[in-house]
PyMOL Python script that loads the backbone (N, CA, C, O; Angstrom):
from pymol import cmd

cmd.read_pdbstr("""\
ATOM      1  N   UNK A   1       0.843  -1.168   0.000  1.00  0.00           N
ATOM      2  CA  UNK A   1       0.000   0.000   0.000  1.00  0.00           C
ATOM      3  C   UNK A   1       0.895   1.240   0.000  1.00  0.00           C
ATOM      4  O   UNK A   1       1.976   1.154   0.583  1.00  0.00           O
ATOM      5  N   UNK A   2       0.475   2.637  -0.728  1.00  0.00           N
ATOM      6  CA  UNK A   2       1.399   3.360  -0.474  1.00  0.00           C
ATOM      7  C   UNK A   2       0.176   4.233  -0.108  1.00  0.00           C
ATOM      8  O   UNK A   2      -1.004   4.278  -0.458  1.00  0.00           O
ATOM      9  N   UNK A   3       1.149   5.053   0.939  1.00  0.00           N
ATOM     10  CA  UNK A   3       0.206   6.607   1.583  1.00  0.00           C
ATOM     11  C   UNK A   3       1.397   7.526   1.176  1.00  0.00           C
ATOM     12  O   UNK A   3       2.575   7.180   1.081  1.00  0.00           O
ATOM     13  N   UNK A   4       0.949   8.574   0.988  1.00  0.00           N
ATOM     14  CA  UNK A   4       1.214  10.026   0.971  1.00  0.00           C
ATOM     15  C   UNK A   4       0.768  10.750   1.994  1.00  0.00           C
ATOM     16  O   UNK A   4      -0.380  10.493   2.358  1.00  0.00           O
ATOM     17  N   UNK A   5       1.391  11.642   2.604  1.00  0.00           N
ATOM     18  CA  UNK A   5       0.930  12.574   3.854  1.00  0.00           C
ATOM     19  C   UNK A   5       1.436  14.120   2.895  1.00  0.00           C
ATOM     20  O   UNK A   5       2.638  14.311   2.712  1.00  0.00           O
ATOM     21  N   UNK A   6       0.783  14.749   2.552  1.00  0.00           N
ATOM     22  CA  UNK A   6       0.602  15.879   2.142  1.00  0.00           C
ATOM     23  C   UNK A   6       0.626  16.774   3.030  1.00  0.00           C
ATOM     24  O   UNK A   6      -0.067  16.717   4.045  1.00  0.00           O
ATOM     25  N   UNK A   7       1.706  18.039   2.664  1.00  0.00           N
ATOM     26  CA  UNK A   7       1.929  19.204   3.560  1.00  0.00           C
ATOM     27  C   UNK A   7       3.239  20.001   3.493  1.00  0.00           C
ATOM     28  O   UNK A   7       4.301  19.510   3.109  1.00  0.00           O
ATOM     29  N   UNK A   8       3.098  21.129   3.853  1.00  0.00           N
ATOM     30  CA  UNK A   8       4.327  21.904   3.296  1.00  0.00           C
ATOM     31  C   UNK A   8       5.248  21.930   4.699  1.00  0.00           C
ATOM     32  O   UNK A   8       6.372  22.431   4.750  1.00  0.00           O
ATOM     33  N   UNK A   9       4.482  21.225   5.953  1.00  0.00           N
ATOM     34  CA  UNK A   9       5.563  21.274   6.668  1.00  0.00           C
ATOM     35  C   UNK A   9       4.956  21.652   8.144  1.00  0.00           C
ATOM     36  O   UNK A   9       5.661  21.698   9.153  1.00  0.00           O
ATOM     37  N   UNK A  10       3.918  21.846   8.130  1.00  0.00           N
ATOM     38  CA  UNK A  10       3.121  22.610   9.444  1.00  0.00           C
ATOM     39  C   UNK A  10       2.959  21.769  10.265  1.00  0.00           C
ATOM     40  O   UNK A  10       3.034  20.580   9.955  1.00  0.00           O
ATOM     41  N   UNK A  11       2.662  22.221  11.675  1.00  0.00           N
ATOM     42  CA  UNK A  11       2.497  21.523  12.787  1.00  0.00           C
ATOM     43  C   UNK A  11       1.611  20.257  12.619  1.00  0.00           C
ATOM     44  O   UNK A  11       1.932  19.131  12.998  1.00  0.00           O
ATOM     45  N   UNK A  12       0.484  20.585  12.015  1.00  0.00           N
ATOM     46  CA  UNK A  12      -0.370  19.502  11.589  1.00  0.00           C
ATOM     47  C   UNK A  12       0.116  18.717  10.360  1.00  0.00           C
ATOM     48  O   UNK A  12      -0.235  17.546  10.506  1.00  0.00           O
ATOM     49  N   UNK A  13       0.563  18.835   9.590  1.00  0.00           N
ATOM     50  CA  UNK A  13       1.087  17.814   8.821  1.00  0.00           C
ATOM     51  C   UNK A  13       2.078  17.402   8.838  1.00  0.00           C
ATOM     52  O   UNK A  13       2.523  16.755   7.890  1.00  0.00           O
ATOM     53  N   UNK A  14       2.916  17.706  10.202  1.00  0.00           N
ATOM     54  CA  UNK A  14       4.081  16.718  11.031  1.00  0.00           C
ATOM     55  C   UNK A  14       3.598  15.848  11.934  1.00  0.00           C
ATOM     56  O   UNK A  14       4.356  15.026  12.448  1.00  0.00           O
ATOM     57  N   UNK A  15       2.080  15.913  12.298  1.00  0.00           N
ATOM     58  CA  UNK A  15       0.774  14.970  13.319  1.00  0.00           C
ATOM     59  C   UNK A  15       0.588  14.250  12.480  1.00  0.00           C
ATOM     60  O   UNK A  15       0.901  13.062  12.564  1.00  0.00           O
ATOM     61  N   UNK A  16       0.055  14.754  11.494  1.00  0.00           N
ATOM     62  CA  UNK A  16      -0.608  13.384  10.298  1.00  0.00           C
ATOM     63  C   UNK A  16       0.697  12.431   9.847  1.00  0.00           C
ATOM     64  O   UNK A  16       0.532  11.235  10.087  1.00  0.00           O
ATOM     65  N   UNK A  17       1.390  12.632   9.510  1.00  0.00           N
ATOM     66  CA  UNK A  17       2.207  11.653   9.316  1.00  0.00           C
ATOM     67  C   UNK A  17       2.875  10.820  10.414  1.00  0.00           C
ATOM     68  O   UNK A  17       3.358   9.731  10.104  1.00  0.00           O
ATOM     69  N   UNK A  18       2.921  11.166  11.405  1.00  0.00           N
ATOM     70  CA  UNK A  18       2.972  10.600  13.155  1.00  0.00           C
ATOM     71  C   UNK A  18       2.387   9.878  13.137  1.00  0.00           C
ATOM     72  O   UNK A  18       2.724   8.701  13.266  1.00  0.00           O
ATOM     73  N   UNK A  19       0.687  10.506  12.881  1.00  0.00           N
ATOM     74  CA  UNK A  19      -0.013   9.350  13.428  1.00  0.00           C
ATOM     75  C   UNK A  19      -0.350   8.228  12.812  1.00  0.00           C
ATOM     76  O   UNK A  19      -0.556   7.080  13.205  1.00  0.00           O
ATOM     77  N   UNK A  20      -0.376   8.875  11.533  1.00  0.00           N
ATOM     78  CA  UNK A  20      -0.079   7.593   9.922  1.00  0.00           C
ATOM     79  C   UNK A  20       0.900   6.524  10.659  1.00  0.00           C
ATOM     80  O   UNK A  20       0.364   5.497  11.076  1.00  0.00           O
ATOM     81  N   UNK A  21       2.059   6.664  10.816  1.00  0.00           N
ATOM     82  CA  UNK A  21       2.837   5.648  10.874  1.00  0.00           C
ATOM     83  C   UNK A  21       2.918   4.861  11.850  1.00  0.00           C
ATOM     84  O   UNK A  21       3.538   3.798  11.865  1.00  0.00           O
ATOM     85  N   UNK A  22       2.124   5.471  12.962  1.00  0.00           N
ATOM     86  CA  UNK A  22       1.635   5.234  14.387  1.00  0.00           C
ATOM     87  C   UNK A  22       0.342   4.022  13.808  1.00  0.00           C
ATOM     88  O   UNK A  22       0.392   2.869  14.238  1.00  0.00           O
ATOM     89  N   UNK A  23      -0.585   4.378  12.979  1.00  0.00           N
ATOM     90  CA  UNK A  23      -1.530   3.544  12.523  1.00  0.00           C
ATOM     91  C   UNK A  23      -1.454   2.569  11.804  1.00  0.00           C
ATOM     92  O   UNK A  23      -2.291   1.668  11.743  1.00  0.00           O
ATOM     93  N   UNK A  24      -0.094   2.676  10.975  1.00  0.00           N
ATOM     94  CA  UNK A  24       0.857   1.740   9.781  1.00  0.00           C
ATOM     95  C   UNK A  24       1.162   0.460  11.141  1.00  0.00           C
ATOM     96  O   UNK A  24       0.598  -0.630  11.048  1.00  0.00           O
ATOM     97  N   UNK A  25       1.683   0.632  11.811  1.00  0.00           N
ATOM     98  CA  UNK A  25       2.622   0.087  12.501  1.00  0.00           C
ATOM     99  C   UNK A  25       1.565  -0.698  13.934  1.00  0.00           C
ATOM    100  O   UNK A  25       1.961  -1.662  14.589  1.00  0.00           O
ATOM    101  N   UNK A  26       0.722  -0.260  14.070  1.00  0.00           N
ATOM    102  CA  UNK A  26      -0.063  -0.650  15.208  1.00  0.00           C
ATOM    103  C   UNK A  26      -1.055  -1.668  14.400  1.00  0.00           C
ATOM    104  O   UNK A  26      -1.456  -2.707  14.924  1.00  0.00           O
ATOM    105  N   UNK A  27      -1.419  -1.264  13.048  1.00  0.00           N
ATOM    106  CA  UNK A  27      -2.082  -2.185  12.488  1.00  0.00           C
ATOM    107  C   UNK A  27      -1.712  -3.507  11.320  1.00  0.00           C
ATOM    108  O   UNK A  27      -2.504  -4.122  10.606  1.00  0.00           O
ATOM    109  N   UNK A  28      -0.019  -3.679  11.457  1.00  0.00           N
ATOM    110  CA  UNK A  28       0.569  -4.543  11.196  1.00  0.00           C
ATOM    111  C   UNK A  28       0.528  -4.274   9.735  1.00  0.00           C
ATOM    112  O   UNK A  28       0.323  -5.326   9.129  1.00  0.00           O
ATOM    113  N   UNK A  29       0.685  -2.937   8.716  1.00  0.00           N
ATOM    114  CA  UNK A  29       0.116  -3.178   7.110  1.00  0.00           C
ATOM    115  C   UNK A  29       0.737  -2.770   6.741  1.00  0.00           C
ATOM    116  O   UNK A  29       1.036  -1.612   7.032  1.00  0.00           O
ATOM    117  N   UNK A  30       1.476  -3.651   5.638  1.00  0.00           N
ATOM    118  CA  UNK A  30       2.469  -3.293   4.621  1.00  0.00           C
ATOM    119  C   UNK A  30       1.911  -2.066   3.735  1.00  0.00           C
ATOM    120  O   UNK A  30       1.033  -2.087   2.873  1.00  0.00           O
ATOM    121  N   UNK A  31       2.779  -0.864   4.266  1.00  0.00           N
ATOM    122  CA  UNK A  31       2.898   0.280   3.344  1.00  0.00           C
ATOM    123  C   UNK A  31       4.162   1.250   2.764  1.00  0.00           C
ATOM    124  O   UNK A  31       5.268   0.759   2.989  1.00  0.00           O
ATOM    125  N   UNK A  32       4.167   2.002   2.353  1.00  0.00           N
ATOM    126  CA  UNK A  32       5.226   2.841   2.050  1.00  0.00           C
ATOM    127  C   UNK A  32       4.509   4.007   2.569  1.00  0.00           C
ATOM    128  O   UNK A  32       3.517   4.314   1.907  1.00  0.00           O
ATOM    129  N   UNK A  33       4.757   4.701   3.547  1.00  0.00           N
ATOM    130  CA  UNK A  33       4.322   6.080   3.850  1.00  0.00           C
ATOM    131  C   UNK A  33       5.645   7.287   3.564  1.00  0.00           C
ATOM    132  O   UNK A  33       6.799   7.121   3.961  1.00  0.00           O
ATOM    133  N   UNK A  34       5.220   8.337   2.893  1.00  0.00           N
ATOM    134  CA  UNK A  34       5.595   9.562   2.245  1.00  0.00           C
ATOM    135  C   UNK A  34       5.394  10.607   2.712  1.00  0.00           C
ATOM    136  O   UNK A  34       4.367  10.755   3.373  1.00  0.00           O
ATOM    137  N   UNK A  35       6.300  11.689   2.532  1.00  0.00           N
ATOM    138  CA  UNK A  35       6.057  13.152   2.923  1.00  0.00           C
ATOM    139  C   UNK A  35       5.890  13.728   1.973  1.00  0.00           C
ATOM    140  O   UNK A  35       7.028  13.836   1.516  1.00  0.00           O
ATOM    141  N   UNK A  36       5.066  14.320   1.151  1.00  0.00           N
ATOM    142  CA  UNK A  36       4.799  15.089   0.000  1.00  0.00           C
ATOM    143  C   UNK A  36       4.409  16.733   0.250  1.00  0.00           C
ATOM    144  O   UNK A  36       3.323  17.296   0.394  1.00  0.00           O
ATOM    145  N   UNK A  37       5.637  17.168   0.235  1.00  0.00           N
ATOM    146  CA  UNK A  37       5.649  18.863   0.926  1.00  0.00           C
ATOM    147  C   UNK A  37       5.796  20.039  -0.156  1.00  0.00           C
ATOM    148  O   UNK A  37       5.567  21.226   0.075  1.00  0.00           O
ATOM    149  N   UNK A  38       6.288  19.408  -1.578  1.00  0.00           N
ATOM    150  CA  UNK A  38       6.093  20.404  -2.503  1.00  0.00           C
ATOM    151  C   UNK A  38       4.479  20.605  -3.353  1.00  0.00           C
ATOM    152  O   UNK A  38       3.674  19.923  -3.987  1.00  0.00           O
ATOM    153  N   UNK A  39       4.650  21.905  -2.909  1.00  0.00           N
ATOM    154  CA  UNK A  39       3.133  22.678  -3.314  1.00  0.00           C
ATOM    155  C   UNK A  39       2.722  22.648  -4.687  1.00  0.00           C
ATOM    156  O   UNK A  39       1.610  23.066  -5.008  1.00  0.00           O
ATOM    157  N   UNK A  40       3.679  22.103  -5.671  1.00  0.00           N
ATOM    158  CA  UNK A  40       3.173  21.926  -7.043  1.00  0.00           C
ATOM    159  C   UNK A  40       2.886  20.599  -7.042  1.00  0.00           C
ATOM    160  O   UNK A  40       1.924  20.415  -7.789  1.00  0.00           O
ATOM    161  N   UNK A  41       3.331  19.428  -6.476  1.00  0.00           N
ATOM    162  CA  UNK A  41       2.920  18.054  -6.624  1.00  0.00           C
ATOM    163  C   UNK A  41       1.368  17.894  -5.408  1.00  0.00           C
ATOM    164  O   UNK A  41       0.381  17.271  -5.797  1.00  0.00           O
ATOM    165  N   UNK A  42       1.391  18.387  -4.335  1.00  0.00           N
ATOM    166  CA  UNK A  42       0.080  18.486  -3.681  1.00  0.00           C
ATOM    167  C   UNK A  42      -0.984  19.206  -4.449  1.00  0.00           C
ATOM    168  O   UNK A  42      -2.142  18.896  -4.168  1.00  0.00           O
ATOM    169  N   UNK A  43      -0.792  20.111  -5.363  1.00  0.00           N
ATOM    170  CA  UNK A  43      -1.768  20.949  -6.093  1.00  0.00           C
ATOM    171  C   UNK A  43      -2.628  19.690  -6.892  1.00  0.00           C
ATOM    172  O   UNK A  43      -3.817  19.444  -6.690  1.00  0.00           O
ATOM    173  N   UNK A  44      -1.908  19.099  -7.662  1.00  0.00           N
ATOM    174  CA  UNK A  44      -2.050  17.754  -8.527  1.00  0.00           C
ATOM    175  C   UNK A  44      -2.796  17.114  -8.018  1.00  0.00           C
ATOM    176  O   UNK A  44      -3.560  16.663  -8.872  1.00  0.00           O
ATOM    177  N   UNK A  45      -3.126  16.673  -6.735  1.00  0.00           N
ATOM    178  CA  UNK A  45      -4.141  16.140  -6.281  1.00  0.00           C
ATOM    179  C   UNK A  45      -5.699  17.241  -6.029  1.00  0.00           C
ATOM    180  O   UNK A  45      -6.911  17.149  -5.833  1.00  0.00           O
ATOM    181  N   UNK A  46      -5.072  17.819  -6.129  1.00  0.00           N
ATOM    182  CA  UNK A  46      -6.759  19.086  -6.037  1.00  0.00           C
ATOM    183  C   UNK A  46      -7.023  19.154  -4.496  1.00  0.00           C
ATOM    184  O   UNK A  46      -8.174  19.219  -4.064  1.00  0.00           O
ATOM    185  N   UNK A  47      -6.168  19.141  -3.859  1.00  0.00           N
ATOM    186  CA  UNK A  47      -6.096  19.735  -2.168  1.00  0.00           C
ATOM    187  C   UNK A  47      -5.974  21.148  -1.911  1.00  0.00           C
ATOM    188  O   UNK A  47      -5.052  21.907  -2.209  1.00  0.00           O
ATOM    189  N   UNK A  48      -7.041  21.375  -1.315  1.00  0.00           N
ATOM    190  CA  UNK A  48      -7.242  23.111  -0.970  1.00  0.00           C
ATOM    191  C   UNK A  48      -6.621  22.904   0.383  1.00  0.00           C
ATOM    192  O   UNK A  48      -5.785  23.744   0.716  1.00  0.00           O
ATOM    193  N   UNK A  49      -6.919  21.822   1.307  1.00  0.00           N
ATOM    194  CA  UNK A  49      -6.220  22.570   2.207  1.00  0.00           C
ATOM    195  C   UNK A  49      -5.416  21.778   2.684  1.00  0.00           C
ATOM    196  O   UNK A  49      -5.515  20.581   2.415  1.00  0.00           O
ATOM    197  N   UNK A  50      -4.291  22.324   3.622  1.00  0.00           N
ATOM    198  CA  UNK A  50      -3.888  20.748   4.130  1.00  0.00           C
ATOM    199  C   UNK A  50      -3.996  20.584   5.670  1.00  0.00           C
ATOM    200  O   UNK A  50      -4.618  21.364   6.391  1.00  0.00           O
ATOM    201  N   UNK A  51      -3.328  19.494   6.093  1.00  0.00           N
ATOM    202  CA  UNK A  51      -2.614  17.959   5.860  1.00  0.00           C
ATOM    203  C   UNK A  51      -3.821  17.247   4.888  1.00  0.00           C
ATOM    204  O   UNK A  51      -4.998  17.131   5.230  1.00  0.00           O
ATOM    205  N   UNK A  52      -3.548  17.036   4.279  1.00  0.00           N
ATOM    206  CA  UNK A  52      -3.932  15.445   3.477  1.00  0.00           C
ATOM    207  C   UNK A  52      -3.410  13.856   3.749  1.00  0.00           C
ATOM    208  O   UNK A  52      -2.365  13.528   4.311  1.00  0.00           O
ATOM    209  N   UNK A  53      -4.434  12.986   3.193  1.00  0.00           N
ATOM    210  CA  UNK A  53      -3.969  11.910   3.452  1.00  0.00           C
ATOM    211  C   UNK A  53      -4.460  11.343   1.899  1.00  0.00           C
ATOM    212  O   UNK A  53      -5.600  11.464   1.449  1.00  0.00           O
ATOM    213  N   UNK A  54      -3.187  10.633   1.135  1.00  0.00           N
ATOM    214  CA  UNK A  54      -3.744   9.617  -0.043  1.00  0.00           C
ATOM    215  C   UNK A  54      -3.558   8.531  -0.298  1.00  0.00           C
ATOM    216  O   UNK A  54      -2.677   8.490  -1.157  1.00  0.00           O
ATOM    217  N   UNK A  55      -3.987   7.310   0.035  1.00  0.00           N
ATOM    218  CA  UNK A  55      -3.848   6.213  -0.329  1.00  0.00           C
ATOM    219  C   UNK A  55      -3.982   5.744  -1.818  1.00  0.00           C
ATOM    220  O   UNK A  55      -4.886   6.195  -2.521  1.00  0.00           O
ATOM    221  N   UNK A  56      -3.210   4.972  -2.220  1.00  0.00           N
ATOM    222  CA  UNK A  56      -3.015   4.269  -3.461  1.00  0.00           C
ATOM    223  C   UNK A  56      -3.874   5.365  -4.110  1.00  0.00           C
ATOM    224  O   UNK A  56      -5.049   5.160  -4.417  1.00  0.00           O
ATOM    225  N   UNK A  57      -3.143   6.733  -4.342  1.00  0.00           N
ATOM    226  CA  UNK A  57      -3.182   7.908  -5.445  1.00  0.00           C
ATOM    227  C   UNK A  57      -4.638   8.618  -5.011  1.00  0.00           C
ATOM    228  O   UNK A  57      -4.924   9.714  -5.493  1.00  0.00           O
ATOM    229  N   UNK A  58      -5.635   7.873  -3.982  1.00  0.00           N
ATOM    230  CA  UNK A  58      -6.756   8.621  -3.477  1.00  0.00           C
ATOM    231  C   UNK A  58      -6.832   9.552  -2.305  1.00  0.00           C
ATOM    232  O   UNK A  58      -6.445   9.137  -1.212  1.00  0.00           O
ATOM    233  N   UNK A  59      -7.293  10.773  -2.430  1.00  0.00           N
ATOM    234  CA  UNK A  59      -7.305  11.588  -1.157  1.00  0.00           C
ATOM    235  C   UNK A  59      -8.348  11.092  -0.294  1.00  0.00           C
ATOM    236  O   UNK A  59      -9.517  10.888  -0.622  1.00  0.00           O
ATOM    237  N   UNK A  60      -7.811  10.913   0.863  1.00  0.00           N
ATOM    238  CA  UNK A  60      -8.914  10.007   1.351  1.00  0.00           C
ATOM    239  C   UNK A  60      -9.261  11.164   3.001  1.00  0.00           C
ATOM    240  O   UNK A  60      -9.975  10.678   3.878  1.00  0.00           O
ATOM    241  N   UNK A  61      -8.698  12.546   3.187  1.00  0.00           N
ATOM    242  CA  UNK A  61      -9.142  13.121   3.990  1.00  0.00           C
ATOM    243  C   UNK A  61      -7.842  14.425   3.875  1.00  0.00           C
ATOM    244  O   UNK A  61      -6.672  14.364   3.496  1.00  0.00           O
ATOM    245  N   UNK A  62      -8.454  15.251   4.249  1.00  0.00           N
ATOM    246  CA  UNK A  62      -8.118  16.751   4.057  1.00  0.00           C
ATOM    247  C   UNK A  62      -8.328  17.645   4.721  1.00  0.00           C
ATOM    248  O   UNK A  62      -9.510  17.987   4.757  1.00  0.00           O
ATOM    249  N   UNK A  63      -7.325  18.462   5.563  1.00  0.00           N
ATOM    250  CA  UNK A  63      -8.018  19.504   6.536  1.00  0.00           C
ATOM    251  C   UNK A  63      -8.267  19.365   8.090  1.00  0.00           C
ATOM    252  O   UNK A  63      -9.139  19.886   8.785  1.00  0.00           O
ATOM    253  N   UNK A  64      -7.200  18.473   8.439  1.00  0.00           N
ATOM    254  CA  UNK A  64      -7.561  18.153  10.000  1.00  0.00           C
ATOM    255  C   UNK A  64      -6.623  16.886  10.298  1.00  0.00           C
ATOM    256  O   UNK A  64      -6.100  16.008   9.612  1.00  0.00           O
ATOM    257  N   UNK A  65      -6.646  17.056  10.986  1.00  0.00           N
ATOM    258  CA  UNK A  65      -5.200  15.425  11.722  1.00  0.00           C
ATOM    259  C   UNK A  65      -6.138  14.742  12.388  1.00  0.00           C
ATOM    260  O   UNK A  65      -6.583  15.213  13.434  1.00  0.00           O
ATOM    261  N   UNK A  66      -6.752  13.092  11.718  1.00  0.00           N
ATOM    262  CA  UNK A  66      -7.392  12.046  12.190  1.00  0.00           C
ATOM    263  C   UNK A  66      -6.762  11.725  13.557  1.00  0.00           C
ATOM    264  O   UNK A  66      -5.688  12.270  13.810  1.00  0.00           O
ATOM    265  N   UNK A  67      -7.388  10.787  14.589  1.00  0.00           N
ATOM    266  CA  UNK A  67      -6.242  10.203  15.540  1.00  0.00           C
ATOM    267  C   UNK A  67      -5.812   8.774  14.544  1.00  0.00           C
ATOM    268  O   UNK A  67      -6.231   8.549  13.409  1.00  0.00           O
ATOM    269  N   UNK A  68      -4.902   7.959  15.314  1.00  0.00           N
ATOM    270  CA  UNK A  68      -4.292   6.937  14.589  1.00  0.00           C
ATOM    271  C   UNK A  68      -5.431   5.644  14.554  1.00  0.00           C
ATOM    272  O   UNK A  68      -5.234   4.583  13.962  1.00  0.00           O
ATOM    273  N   UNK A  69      -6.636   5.983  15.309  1.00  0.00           N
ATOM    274  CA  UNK A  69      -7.091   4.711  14.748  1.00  0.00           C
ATOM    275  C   UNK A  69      -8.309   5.243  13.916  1.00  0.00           C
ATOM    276  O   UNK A  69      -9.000   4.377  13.379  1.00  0.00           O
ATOM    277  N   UNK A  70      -8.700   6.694  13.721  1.00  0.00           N
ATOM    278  CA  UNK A  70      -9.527   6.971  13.017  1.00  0.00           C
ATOM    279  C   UNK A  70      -8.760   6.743  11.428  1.00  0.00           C
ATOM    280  O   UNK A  70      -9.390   6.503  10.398  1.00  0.00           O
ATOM    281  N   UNK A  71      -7.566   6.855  11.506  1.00  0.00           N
ATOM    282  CA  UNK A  71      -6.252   6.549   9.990  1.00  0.00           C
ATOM    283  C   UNK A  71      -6.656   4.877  10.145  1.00  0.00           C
ATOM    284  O   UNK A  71      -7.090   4.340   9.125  1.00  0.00           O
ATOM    285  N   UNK A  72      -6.526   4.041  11.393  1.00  0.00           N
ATOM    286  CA  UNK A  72      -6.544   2.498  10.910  1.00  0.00           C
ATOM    287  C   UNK A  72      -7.714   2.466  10.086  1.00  0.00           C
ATOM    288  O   UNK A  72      -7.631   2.468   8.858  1.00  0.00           O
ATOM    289  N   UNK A  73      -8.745   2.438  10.672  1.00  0.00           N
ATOM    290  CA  UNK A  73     -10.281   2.752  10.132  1.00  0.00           C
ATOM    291  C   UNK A  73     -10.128   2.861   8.315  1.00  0.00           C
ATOM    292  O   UNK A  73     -10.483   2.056   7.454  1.00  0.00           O
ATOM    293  N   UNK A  74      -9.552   4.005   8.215  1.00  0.00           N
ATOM    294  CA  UNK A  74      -9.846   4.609   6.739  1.00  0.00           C
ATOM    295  C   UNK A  74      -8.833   3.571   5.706  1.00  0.00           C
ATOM    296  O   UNK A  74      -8.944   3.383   4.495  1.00  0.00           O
ATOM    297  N   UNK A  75      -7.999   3.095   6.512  1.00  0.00           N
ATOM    298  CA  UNK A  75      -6.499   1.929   5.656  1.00  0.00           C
ATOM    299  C   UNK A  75      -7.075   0.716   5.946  1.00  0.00           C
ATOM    300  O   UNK A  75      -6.183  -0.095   5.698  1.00  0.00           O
ATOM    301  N   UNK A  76      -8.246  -0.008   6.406  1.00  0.00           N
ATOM    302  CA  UNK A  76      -8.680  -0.694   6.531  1.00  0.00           C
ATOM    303  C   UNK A  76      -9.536  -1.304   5.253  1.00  0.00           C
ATOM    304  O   UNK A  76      -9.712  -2.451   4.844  1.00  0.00           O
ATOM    305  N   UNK A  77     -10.140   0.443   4.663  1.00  0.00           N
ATOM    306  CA  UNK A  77     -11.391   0.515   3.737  1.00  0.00           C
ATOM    307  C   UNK A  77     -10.572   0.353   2.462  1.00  0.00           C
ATOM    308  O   UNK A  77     -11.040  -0.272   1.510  1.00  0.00           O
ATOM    309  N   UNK A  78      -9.707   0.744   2.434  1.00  0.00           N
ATOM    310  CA  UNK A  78      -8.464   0.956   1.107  1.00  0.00           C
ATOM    311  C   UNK A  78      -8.191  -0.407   0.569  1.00  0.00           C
ATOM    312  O   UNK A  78      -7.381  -0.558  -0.345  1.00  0.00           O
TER     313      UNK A  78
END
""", "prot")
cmd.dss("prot")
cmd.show_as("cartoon", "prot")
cmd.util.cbc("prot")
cmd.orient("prot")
């Protein structure tokens, strides 16, 4: 599985990827998790705001830092 954590670097999209890997790792699932911080490759996905989260190329939440099992939850559905 690959995730992307989208963000140019902000407090919250140094959480989302925390807790991503916090959720990677607690829920035993082979992924590749990413930092995707340049603003021309996040544009590409059509994200107005961030942190983002994209699984296998889908934005699957935008605009707020899930906790890590509200992230298991959503990598569950993927």
């Amino acid at each position: 599985m690959i995730i992307k954590v989208l963000g140019t670097g902000c407090p919250k999209c140094k959480a989302l990827e925390k807790a991503t890997m916090e959720a990677v790792k607690e829920a035993g699932i082979d992924a590749t998790v990413t930092k995707v911080e340049d603003i021309v490759e996040i544009m590409k996905y059509g994200v107005m705001s961030t942190p983002a989260l994209v699984v296998e190329e889908k934005v699957v939440m935008t605009g707020r830092v899930p906790s890590a099992s509200e992230i298991k939850e959503i990598l569950s559905l993927n």
